[in-house]
C-alpha positions in Angstrom: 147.9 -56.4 -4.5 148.6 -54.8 -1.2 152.0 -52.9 -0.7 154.4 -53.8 1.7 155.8 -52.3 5.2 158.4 -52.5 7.3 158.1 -51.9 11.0 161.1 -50.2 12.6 163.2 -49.4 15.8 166.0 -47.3 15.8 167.7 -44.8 19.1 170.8 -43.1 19.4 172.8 -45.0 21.6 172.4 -48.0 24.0 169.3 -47.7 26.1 168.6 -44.5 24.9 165.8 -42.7 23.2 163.7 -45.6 20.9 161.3 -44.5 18.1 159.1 -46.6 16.7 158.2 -46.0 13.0 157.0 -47.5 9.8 157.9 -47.4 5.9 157.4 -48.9 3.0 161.1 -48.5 1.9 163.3 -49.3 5.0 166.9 -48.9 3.4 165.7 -45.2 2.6 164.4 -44.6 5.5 167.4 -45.2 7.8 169.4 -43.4 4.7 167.4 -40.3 6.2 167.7 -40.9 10.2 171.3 -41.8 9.6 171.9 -38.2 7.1 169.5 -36.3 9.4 167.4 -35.6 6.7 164.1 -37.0 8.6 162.6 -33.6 10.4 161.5 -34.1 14.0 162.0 -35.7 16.7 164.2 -38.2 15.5 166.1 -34.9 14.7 166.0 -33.6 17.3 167.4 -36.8 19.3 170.1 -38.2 16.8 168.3 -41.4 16.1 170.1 -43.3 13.7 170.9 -46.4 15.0 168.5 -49.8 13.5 167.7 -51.7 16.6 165.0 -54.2 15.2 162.6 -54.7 12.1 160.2 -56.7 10.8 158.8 -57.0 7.4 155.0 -57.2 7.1 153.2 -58.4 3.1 150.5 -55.4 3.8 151.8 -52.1 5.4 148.3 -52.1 6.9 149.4 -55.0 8.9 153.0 -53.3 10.0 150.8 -50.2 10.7 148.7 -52.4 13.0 152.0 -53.7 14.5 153.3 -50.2 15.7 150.3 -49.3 16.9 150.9 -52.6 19.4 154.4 -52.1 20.2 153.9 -48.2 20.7 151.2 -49.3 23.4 153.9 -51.3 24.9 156.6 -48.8 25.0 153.5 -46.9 27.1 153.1 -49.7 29.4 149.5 -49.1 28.2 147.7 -53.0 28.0 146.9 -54.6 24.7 143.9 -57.0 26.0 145.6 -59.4 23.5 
């Protein structure tokens, strides 16, 4: 049975820095961003606030999903 994902936004204040990210365990997750105990660059730019999610049966299938909204956030086209 395949494990689950969540696919995540979260930024620091509005319209400000967005990072797109995926987990398996969401509540945790944001538990780190929001104790700054997630190293990097959502660190570096205080990003703590949950914007959007979306829960996905196979985390294959949220990893999938990033990888289309992070082309987005490029401008970069899907050909979808």
């Amino acid at each position: 049975m395949p494990k689950a994902g969540f696919v995540y936004l979260v930024t620091n204040k509005r319209n400000g820095t967005l990072y797109t990210g995926v987990t398996s365990t969401l509540k945790q997750r944001i538990y780190l961003h929001k104790t700054d105990k997630y190293p990097g660059f959502t660190y570096r730019y205080q990003l703590e606030m949950l914007v959007y999610y979306e829960y996905h049966d196979d985390i294959q299938d949220a990893i999938e999903r990033e990888k289309l909204i992070k082309k987005w956030q490029n401008g970069v086209e899907t050909g979808k």
